[in-house]
C-alpha positions as CSV (number, residue, x, y, z in Angstrom):
1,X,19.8,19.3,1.0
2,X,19.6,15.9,3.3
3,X,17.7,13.2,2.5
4,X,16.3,11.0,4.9
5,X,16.1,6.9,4.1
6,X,12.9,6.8,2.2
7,X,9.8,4.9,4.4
8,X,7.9,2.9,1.8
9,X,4.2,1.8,2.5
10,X,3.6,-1.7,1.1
11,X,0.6,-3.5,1.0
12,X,-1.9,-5.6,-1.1
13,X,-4.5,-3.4,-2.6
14,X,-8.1,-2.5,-0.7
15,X,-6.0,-2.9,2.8
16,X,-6.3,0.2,4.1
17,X,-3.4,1.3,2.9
18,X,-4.5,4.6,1.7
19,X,-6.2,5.8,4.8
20,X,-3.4,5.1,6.2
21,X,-1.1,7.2,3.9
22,X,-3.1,9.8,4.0
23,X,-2.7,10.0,7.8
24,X,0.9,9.5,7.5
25,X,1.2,12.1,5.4
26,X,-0.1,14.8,7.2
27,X,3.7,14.2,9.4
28,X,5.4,17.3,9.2
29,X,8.4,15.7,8.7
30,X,7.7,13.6,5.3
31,X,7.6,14.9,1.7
32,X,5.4,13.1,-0.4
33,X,3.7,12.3,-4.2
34,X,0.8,14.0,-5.0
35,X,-1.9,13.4,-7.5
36,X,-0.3,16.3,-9.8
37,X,2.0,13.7,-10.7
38,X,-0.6,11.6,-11.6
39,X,-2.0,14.0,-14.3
40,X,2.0,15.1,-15.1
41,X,4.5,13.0,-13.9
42,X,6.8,15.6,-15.3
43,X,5.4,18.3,-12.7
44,X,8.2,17.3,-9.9
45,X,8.8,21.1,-9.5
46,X,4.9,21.9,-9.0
47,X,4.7,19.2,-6.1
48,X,7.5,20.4,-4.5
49,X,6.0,24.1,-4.2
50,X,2.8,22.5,-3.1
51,X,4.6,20.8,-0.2
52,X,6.4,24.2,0.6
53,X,3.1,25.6,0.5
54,X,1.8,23.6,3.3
55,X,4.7,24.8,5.4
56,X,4.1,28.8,4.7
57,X,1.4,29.9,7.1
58,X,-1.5,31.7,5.3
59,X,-0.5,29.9,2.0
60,X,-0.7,26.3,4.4
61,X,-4.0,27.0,5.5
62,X,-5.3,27.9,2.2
63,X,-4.0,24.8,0.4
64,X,-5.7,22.6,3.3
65,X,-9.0,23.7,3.1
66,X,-9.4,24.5,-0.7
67,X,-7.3,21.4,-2.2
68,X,-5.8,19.0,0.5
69,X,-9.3,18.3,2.7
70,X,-11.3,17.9,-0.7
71,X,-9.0,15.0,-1.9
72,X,-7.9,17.1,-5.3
73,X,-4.2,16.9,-3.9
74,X,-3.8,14.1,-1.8
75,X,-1.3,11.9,-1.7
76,X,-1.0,9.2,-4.4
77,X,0.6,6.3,-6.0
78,X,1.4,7.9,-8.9
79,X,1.8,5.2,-10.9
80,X,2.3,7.5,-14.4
81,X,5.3,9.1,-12.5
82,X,7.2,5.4,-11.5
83,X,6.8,4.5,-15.4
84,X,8.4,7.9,-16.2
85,X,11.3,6.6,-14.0
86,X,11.3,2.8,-13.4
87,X,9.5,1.4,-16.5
88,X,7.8,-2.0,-15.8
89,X,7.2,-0.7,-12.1
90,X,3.4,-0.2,-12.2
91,X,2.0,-3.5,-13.3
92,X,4.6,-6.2,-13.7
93,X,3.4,-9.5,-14.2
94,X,5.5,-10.7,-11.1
95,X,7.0,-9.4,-8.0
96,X,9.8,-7.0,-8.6
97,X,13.2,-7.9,-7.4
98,X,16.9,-7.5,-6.8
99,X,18.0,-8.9,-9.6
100,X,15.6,-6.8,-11.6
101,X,17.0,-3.8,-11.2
102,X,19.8,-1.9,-13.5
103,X,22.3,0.0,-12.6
104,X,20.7,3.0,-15.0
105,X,17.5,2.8,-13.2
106,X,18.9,2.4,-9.8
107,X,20.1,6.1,-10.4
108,X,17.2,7.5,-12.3
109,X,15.2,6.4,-9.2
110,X,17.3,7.7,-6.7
111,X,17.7,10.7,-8.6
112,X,13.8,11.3,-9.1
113,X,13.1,10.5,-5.2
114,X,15.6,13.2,-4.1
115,X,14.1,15.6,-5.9
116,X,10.6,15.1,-4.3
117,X,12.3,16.1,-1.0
118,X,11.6,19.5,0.1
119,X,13.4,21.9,3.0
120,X,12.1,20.6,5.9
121,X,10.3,17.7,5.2
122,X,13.6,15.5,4.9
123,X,11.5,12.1,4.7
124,X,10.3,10.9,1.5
125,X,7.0,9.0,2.2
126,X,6.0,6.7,-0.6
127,X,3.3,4.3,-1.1
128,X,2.2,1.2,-3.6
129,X,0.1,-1.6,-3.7
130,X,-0.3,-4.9,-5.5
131,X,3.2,-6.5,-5.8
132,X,5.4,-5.7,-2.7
133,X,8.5,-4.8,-5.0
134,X,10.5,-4.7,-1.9
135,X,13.6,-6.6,-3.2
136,X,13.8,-3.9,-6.2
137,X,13.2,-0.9,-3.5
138,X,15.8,-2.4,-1.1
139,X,18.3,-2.7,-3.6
140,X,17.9,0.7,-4.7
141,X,18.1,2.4,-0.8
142,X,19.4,-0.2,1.2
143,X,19.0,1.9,4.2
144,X,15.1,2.0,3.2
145,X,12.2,1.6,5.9
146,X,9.4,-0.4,4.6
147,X,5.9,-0.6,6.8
148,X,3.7,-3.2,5.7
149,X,-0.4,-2.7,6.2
150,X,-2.1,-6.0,6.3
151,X,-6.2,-6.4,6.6
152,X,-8.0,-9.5,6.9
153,X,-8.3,-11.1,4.1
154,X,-12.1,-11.5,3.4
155,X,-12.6,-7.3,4.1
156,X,-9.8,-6.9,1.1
157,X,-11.9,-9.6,-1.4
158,X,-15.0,-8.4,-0.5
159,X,-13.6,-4.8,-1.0
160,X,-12.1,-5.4,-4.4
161,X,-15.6,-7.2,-5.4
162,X,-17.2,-3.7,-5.5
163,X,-14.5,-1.6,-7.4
164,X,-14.8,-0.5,-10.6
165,X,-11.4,-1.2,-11.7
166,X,-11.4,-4.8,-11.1
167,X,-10.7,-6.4,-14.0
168,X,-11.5,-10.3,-13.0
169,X,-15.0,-10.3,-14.5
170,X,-13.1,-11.1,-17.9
171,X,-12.0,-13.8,-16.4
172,X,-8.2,-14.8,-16.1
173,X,-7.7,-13.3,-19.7
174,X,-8.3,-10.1,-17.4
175,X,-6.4,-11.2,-14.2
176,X,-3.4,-8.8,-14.4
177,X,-1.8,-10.8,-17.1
178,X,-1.2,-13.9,-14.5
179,X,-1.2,-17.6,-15.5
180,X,-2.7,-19.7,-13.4
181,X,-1.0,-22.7,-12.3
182,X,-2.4,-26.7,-12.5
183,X,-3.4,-26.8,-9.4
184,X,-5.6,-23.2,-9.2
185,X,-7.3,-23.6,-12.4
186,X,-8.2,-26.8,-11.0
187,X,-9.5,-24.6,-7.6
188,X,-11.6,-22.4,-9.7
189,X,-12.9,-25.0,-12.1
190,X,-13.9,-26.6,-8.5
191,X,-15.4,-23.2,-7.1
192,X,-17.5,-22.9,-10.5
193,X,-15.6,-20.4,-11.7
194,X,-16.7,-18.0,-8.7
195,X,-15.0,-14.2,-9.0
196,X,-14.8,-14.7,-5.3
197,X,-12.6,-17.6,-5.5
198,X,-10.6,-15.7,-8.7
199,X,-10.2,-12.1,-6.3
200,X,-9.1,-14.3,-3.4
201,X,-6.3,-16.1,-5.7
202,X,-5.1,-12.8,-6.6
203,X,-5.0,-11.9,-3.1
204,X,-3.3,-14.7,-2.3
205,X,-0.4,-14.2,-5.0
206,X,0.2,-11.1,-3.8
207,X,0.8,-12.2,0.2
208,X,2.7,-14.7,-1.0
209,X,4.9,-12.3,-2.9
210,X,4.8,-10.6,0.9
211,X,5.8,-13.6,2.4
212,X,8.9,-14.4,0.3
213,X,10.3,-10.4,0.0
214,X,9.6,-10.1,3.8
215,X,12.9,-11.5,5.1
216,X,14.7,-10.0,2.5
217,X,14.9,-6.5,4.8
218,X,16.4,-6.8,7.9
219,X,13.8,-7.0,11.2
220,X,14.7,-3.4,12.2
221,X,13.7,-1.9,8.9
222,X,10.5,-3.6,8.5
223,X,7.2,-3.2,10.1
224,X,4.1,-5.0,9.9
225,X,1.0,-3.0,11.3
226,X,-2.6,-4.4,11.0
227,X,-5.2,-2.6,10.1
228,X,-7.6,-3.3,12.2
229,X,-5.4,-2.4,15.3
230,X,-5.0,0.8,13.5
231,X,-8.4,1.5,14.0
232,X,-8.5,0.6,17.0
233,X,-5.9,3.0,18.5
234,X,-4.5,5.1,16.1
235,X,-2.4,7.0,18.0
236,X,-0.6,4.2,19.8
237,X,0.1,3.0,16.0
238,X,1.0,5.8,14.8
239,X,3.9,6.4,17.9
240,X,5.2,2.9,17.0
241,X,5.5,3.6,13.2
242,X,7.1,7.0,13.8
243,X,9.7,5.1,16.4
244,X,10.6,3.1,14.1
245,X,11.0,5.5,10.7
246,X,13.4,7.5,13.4
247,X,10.5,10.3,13.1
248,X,9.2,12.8,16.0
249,X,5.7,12.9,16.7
250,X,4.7,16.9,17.4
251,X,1.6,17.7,19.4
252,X,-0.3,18.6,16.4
253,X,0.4,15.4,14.5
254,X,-0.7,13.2,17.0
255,X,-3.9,15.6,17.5
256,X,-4.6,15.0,13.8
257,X,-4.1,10.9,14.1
258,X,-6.6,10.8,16.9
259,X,-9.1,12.8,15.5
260,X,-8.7,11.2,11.4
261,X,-11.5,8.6,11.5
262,X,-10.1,5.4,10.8
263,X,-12.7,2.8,10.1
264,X,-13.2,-0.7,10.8
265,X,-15.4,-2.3,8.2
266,X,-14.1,-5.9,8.1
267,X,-17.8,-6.9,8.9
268,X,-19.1,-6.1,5.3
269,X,-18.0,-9.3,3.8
270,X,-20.3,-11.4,6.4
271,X,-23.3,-9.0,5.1
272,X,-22.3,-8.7,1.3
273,X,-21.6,-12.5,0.8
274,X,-23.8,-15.7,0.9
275,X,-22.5,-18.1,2.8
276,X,-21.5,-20.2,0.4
277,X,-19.5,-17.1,-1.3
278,X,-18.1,-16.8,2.2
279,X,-16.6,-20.8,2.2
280,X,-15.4,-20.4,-0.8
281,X,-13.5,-16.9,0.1
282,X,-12.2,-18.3,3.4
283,X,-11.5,-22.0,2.0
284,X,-9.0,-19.9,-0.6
285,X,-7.3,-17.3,2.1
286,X,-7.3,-19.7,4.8
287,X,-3.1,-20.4,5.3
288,X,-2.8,-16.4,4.7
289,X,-5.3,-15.6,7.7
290,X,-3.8,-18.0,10.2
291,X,-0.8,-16.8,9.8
292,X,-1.4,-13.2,9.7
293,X,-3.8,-14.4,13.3
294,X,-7.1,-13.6,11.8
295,X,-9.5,-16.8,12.8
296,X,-11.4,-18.4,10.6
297,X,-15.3,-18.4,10.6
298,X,-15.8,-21.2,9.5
299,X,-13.7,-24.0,11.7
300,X,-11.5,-25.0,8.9
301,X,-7.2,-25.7,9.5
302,X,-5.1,-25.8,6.7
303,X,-1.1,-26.4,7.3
């Protein structure tokens, strides 16, 4: 069976990424990772048959309404799978690159990715978060597409503020096993130790991370989509991620992108935050929001 180049969905965490997936996934085209492999990273066989199952008429319509539309198979990170075959992939306490990757795991994950691919649905369609890891992917499918899904900055903080998996409110002890430099211990001493400043420094590791593995791909297989003008017009989106992943775009695909419900809550952080929470969260992302083009509230210019 043909494999198509893998499209891999990159993105910090809380950007909209899954919606995003989710919608992608629904592409007749694209096999994908579900949450089985979550619970048994060993069940490659069992994800297969459920994305066979979607293409078998009565047994399609079946899985939609009883497991797919309730969320108990949707796609996923699968994070417990990657450690099965990359170890170290899932929380790193840096970026993932090149120069990271073995010759034994370059196989193992090529290996494991092919055999996600199912009859019909040629295109593997995988998504992270966190670290881009795009250096590591590219080495191991140099032919790879990558589609990057940024949200302003401020939506993603205030976002990761109401998780329960955030583990900042240790303190940096807690902070994904980072060291802070001199100079941001000295920020956050400055902010008073604010978990709005500490989320927004994570943040900010991880688009800078972006901003160093971006030019390691080539322009024509990398895309950058924002999430907001996802929202917006979905479907226009969607026909300019497709072009570029070398996908068609059936009738009933795009049927299913208009009518998915993207939503546009970057407003939150202005409700959810005091102002001074908000100077402190804007002073922080400010060089990442001008130049991702999101303006800033608050008048401030930082080089």
């Amino acid at each position: 069976m043909s494999t198509a180049p893998p499209i891999f969905i990159v993105g910090a965490g809380r950007s909209g990424s899954t919606a995003f997936h989710h919608a992608f996934a629904r592409h007749p085209h694209v096999s994908w990772i579900s949450k089985i492999l979550d619970v048994a990273p060993s069940a490659e066989a069992l994800n297969a048959a459920v994305l066979r199952g979607l293409d078998t008429p009565l047994v399609g319509s079946a899985l939609r309404r009883g497991i797919i539309e309730p969320g108990h198979l949707n796609p996923s990170e699968a994070y417990a799978w990657w450690e099965q075959v990359a170890p170290g992939f899932s929380e790193p306490f840096r970026d993932l690159r090149a120069d990271d990757l073995t010759n034994k795991t370059r196989g193992r994950i090529r290996d494991a990715i092919q055999r996600l691919v199912v009859d019909g649905r040629p295109t593997p369609l995988i998504k992270i978060t966190g670290w881009p890891r795009v250096g590591y992917l590219d080495a191991a499918f140099p032919d790879a597409r990558f589609v990057h899904v940024v949200r302003d900055g401020r939506a993603v903080v205030n976002s990761i503020l109401q998780v329960d998996f955030w583990d900042g409110w240790r303190g940096t002890k807690g902070w994904r096993g980072l060291d802070m430099t001199g100079e941001q211990t000295e920020r956050w001493e400055a902010s008073g130790q604010s978990f709005v400043t500490l989320a927004a420094m994570e943040l900010s590791d991880m688009l800078d991370a972006m901003r160093v593995a971006q030019p390691l791909v080539p322009s024509e297989r990398f895309l950058e989509i924002r999430y907001e003008d996802l929202c917006e017009s979905p479907v226009d989106t969607f026909a300019a991620v497709t072009d570029f992943c070398g996908l068609r775009n059936p009738g009933e695909f795009v049927e299913t992108i208009a009518s998915f419900g993207f939503s546009n809550t970057n407003d939150k952080w202005t409700r959810d935050l005091t102002e001074h929470q908000q100077r402190l969260l804007e002073d922080e992302l400010a060089p990442h929001l001008q130049h991702w083009g999101y303006d800033l509230t608050f008048g401030r210019s930082t080089p």
